[in-house]
Every structure is written in structure tokens, then in C-alpha cells.
C-alpha positions as CSV (number, residue, x, y, z in Angstrom):
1,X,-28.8,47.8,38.6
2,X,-26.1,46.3,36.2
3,X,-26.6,45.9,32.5
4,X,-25.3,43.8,29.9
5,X,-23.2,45.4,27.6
6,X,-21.9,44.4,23.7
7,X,-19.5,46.6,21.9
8,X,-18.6,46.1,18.7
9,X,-15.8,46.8,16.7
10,X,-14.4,46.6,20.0
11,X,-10.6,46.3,18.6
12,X,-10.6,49.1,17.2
13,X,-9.3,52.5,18.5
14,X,-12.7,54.0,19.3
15,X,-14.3,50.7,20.9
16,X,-10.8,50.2,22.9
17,X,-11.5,53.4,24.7
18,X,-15.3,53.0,25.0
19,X,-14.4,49.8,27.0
20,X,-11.9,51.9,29.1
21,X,-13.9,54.8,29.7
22,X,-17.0,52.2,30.8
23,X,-14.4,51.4,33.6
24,X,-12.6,54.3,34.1
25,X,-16.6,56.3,34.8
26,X,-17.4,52.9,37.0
27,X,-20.7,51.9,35.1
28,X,-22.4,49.5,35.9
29,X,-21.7,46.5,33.7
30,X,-23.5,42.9,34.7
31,X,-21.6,41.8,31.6
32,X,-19.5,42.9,28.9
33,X,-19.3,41.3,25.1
34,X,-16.8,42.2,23.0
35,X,-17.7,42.1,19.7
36,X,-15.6,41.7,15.8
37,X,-15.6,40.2,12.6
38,X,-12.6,38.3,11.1
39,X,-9.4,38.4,12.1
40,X,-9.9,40.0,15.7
41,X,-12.2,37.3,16.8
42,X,-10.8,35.0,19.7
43,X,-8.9,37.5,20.9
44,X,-8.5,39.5,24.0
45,X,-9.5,43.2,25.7
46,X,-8.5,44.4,29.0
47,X,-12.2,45.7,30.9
48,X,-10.8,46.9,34.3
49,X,-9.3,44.0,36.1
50,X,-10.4,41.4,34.1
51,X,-9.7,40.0,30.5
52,X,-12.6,40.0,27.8
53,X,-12.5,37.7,24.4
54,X,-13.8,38.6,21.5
55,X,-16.2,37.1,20.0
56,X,-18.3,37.0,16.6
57,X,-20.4,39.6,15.9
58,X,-22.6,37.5,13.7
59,X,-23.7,35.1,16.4
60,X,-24.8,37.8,19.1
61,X,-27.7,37.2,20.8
62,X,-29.4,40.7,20.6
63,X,-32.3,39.7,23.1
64,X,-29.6,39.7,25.7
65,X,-28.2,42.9,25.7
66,X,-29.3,45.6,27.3
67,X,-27.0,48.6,25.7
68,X,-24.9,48.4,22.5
69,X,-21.9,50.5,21.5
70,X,-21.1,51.0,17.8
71,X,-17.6,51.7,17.3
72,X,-15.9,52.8,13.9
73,X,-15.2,49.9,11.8
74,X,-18.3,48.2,12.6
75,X,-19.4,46.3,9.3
76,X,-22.7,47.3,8.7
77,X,-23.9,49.4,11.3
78,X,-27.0,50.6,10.3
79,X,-28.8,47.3,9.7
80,X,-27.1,46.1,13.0
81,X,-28.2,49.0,15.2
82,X,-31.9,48.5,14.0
83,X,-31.5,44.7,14.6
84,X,-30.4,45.1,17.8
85,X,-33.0,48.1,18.8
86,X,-35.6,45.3,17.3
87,X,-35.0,42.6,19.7
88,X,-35.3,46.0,22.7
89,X,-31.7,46.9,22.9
90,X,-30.7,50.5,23.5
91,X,-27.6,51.1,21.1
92,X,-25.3,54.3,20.9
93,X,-24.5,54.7,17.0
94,X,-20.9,56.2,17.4
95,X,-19.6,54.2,14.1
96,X,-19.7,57.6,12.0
97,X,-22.4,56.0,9.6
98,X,-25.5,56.8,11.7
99,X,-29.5,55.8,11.0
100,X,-30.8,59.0,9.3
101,X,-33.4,58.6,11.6
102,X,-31.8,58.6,15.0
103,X,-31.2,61.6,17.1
104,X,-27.6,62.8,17.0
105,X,-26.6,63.8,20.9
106,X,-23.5,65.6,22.5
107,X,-25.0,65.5,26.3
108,X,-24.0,68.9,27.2
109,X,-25.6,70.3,24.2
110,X,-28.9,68.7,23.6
111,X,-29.7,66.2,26.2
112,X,-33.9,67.4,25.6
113,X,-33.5,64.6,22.6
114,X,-33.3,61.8,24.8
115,X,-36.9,62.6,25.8
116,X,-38.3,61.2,22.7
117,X,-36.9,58.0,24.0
118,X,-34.9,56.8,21.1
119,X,-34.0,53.4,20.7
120,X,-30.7,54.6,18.8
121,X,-28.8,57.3,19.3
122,X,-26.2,58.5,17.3
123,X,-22.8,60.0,18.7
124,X,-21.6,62.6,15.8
125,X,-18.1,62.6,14.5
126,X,-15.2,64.0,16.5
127,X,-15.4,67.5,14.4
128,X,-18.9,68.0,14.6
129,X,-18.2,67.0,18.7
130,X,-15.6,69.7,19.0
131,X,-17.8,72.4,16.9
132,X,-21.0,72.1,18.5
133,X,-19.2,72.0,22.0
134,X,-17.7,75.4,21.6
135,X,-20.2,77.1,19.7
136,X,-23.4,76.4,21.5
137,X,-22.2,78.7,24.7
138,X,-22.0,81.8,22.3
139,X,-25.4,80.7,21.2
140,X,-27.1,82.2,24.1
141,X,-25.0,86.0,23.2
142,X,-26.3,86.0,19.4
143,X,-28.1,84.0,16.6
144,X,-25.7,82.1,14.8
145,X,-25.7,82.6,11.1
146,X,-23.4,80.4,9.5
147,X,-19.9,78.7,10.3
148,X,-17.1,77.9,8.2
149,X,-14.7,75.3,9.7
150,X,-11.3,74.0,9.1
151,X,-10.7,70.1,10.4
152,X,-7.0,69.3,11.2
153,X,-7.6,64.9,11.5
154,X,-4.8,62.9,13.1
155,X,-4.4,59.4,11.7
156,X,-6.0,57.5,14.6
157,X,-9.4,58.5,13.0
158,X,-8.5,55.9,10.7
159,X,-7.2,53.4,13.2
160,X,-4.0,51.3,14.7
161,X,-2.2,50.5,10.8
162,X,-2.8,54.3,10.0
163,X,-0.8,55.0,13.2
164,X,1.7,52.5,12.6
165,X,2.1,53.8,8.6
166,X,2.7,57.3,10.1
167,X,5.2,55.9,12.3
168,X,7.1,54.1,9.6
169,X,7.0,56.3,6.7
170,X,8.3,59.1,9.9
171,X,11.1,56.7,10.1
172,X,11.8,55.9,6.4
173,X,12.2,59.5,5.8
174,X,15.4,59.8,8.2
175,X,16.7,56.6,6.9
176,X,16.0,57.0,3.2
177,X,13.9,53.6,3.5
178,X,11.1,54.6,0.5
179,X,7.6,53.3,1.0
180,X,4.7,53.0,-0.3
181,X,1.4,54.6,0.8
182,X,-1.3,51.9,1.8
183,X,-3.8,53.7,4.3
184,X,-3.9,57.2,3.0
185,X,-4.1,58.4,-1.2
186,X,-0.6,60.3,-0.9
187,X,2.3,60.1,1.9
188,X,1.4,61.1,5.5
189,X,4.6,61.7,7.0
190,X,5.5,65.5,7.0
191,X,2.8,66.1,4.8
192,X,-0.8,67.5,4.7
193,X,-3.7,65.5,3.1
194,X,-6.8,67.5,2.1
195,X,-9.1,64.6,1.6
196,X,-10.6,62.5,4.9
197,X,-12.7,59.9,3.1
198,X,-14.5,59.3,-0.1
199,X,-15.4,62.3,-2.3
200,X,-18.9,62.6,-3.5
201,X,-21.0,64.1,-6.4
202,X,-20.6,67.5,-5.1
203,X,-17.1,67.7,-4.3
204,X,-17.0,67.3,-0.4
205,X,-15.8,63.9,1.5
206,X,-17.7,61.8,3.7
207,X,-16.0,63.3,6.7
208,X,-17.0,66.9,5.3
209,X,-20.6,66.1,4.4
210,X,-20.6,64.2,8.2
211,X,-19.4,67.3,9.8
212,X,-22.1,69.9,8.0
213,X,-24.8,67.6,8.7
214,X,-24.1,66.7,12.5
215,X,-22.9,70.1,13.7
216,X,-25.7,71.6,11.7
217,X,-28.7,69.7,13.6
218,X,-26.9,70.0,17.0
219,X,-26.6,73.5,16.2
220,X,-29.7,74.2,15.5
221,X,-29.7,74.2,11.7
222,X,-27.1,76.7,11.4
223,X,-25.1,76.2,7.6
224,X,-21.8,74.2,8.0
225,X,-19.2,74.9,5.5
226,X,-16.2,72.4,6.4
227,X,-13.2,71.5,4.9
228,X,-10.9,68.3,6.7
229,X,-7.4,67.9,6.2
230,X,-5.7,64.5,7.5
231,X,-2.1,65.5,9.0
232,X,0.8,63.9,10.7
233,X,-0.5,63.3,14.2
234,X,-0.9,60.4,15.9
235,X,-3.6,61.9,18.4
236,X,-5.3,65.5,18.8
237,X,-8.0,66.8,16.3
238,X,-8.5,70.7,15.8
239,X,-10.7,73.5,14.5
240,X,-9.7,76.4,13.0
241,X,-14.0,78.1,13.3
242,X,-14.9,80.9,11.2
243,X,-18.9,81.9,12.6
244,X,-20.7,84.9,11.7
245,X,-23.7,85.9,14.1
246,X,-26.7,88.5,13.8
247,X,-25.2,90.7,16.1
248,X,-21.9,92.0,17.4
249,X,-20.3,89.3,19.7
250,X,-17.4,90.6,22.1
251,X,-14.5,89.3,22.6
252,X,-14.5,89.7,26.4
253,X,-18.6,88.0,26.8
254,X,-17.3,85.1,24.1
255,X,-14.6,83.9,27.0
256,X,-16.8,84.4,29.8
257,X,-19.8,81.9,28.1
258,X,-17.1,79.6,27.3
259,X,-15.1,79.7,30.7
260,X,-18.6,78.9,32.2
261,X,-19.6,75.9,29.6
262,X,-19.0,72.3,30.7
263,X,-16.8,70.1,29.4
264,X,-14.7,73.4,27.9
265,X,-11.5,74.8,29.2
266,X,-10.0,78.2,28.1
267,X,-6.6,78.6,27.5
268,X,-6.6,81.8,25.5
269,X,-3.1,83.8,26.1
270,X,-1.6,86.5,23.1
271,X,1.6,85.1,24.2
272,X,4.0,82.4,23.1
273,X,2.2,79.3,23.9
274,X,-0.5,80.8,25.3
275,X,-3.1,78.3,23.0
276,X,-3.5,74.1,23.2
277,X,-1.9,72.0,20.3
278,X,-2.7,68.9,19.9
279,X,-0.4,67.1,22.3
280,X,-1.5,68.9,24.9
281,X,-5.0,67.2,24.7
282,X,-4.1,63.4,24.6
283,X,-5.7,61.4,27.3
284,X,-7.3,65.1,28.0
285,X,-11.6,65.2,28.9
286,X,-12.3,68.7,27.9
287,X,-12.4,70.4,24.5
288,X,-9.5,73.2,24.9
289,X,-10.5,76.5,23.3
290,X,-7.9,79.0,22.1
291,X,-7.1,82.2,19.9
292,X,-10.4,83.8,19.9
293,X,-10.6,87.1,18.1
294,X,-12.5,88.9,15.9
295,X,-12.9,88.2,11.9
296,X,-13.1,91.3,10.3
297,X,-13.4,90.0,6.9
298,X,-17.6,89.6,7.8
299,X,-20.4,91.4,9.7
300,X,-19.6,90.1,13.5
301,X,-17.5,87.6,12.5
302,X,-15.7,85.9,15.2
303,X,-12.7,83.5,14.9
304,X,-11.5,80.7,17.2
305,X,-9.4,77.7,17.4
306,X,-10.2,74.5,19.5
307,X,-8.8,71.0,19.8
308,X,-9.5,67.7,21.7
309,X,-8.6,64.2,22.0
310,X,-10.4,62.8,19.5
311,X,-10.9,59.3,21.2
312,X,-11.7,60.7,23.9
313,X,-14.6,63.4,24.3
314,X,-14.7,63.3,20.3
315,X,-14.9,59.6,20.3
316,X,-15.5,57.0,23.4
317,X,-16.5,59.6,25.6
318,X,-19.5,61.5,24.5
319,X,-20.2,58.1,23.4
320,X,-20.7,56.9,27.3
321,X,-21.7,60.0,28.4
322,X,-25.0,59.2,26.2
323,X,-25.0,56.2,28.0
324,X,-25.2,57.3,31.0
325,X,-27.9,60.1,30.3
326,X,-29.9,56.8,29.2
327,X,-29.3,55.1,32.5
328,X,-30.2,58.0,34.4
329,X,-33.4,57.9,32.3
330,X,-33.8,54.4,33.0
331,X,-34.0,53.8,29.4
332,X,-32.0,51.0,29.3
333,X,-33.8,47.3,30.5
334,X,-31.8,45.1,32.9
């Protein structure tokens, strides 16, 4: 059975690739609304073989929808993911700014969530993704204690004029062409920004305080410590993981549990290039995992680095893989 299907900030990075990956995976789509606000509204989306316009959020009829997407930059997502869960529509929060009270899924880590049968169901952010992802295989070899976690954020977390400012100030800098910074606090190009989002009472950002808490539940409550850094890459988000267990953890039984984890792929060489970068991941599924060693500075401490596209797995696709565990569930109405 087809659904119908509404996506919203659909012209934005994350909602572009949702609407890809829905045709890429082949799912079965009756109909598909793309949806915006302002400026983006009467354009057009390529969905497969076909053009899609978009159209106004604010005049969606909610009662004929059987599965929403929300992307990042969706204005007001909370109140519009209840609304539309109201009126009996099955909605995948993967705005960043998820309903405290929905369940926050990566399908190869906690799938059991779904059997509550939430009406929404949150996607996490692309760090807590790629955390949770490699950490729950060494779960099964010993508790987890606690993690400490270094974000490395490309600018297409924060969408197409972060990209293009990246590009330009890249440019300016050859051609001594000065400009001014517009999407980011301080300069992007060939520098390091430690500050992805606001900062709150305590000191962290909304991307830190987003990673704790959504790794942390996935994870089974284990403390998040995390620290996110915006750099100068267009695509590619990494972890540098610092997690301490209750017991020893080899190095050898660490690669096997990831080598046999889905969605991972090792790459773990001590030689030159013998570990994924960024570039190697765009347009990549899997989250690549690298340089894993011990940390001697703690009681079985064990140190790894990981990176992924984030618009892919960390982004549009763990947001239709949800989807699909839903349809498999016949969760969603049609």
C-alpha cells in the first residue's frame, strides 16, 4: 500500500535528501507534499522522475497525510508535529528540536521503541547518530560508564548559504577579497569554530546539550560529556570518542563487534591513510570507524574515531529508515 507523504522544510539540505533517499529506498509514496514557509514556496523539488512544488506549510491538510517528515529549519516543529499526530498522522521529528516526549530512534540501535507505538518519533542529531551507532556494539563486551566526545560539524549542518559563505570566504582568502561573517560568530574559512549553536546557562550549546541528551537515552543513560566544534567542511561530520567501561575492553574483541554491527564499516589500518576523513564519507551509508586504541589516561578507557555523511545516515537516512520500521509495523494509515 502507498502512503501520502508531506515533508517539510523540504528545501533545505536535510529535507532535500529525505526526498531523495524516499526514492532512492523505493517507498511507497501515493503522494508526496513538499512543504515551506516564505521565500521557498512555489518552488520546485526533483522526487524521482517527477517534479514536486512547494507549497505552504500553513495551509496543509493534516487529515490527509499519512507520514510526516520534519526537516531542520522547520519553523515550529514541536507544535506542528503534535498537530499533525492530532489529526492521526505518523511524523518522524528529525528537525533537531524534538517533543520531550517522543522516543528518540536510530533503527539499528533501539528499534524495541517503536513497540509503544508512538505517534512521533524523533530522529537524534547527526552526533548523537554517529555515537550511539558505534558504541552500542561494544555494549554487549562491557557496561559502559561514561563517554567523552569531540564533534568535528561541517557547515551543511547549518544549510546551503553556510556552504556557499565557506566557499566564498575560501575564495576571498586567495584573492584578498575581505568579508564579513554572516552565518557563523567568527570566519569559517581555514578556521575552527568552537561553538555549534546558542550557548545556555551552563555553558554548553544547543548542539552539545542535544548530543548528551540523545546519545545518552539511546545509550542507555550512560553520561555524555560533548564538546562540538564547526570546521571548514562542506560535508563529513566526525567523532573523536573517549568511553570508559566497567571492565577491560580489548582492542582485538572491540573490532570484531564493530566489523559485525550493521550499518558500520571498519577501516582501522596503523598506516598512512589507513582511517576515513571526511571526504571519504560523502554520499557514503555507513558510519566509518577508525583509530581505535586504548586510553590509558582512565581505568579501561578505550579511544576511537568515527565519521559519516551527515545528511546521510546522520541526517535523511536514519530519518527513512524510521519510516520504514513504521511501515513494516503497519503503523502508518493509508
Amino acid at each position: 500500500m502507498a502512503h501520502r507523504i508531506a515533508v517539510t522544510g523540504a528545501t533545505g539540505q536535510v529535507g532535500r535528501e529525505i526526498i531523495k533517499t524516499l526514492a532512492e529506498r523505493e517507498f511507497p509514496v501515493a503522494s508526496m507534499a513538499a512543504l515551506g514557509s516564505g521565500r521557498s514556496v512555489g518552488g520546485s523539488l526533483s522526487f524521482g522522475e517527477r517534479d514536486v512544488k512547494v507549497e505552504a506549510v500553513e495551509r496543509h491538510d493534516w487529515a490527509g497525510t499519512d507520514l510526516l517528515f520534519l526537516a531542520p529549519g522547520t519553523v515550529g516543529p514541536v507544535t506542528l508535529a503534535r498537530k499533525a499526530a492530532a489529526a492521526g498522522c505518523a511524523v518522524v521529528d528529525a528537525s533537531g528540536f524534538a517533543n520531550p516526549d517522543a522516543p528518540v530512534m536510530v533503527p539499528e540501535v533501539n528499534p524495541g521503541v517503536l513497540a509503544a507505538d508512538p505517534r512521533i518519533v524523533a530522529s537524534p542529531v547527526a552526533g548523537a547518530i554517529l555515537l550511539a551507532m558505534v558504541l552500542h556494539p561494544l555494549q554487549s563486551l562491557a557496561g559502559l560508564v561514561r563517554v567523552s566526545v569531540t564533534s568535528l560539524q561541517p557547515v551543511s549542518g547549518a544549510g546551503r548559504e553556510a556552504m556557499d559563505e565557506l566557499f566564498s570566504q575560501t575564495r576571498g582568502v586567495f584573492v584578498n577579497d575581505p568579508s564579513v561573517p554572516e552565518q557563523f560568530p567568527k570566519p569559517i574559512a581555514f578556521n575552527l569554530i568552537p561553538q555549534v549553536g546558542a550557548f545556555g546557562e551552563g555553558g554548553l550549546t544547543d548542539e552539545e546539550e542535544a548530543i548528551a541528551e540523545d546519545a545518552g537515552r539511546l545509550l542507555g543513560g550512560v553520561p555524555v560529556a560533548a564538546t562540538c566544534v564547526r570546521v571548514p567542511v562542506f560535508i563529513g561530520q566526525c567523532l573523536t570518542i573517549q568511553a570508559t567501561f566497567d571492565r577491560p575492553v580489548d582492542e582485538a574483541e572491540a573490532r570484531e563487534a564493530i566489523r559485525g554491527a550493521p550499518g558500520l564499516t571498519l577501516l582501522d589500518r596503523r598506516d598512512d591513510g589507513g582511517y576515513v576523513t571526511p571526504l571519504d564519507t560523502v554520499g557514503e551509508d555507513p558510519i566509518f570507524v577508525s583509530r581505535i586504541r586504548p586510553d590509558a589516561t582512565v581505568p579501561n578507557g578505550l579511544a576511537l574515531w568515527c565519521a559519516g555523511d551527515n545528511l546521510r545516515k546522520g541526517g535523511a537516512l536514519n530519518a527513512v529508515q524510521i519510516a520504514e520500521e513504521l511501515l513494516r509495523r503497519g503503523a502508518l494509515r493509508g
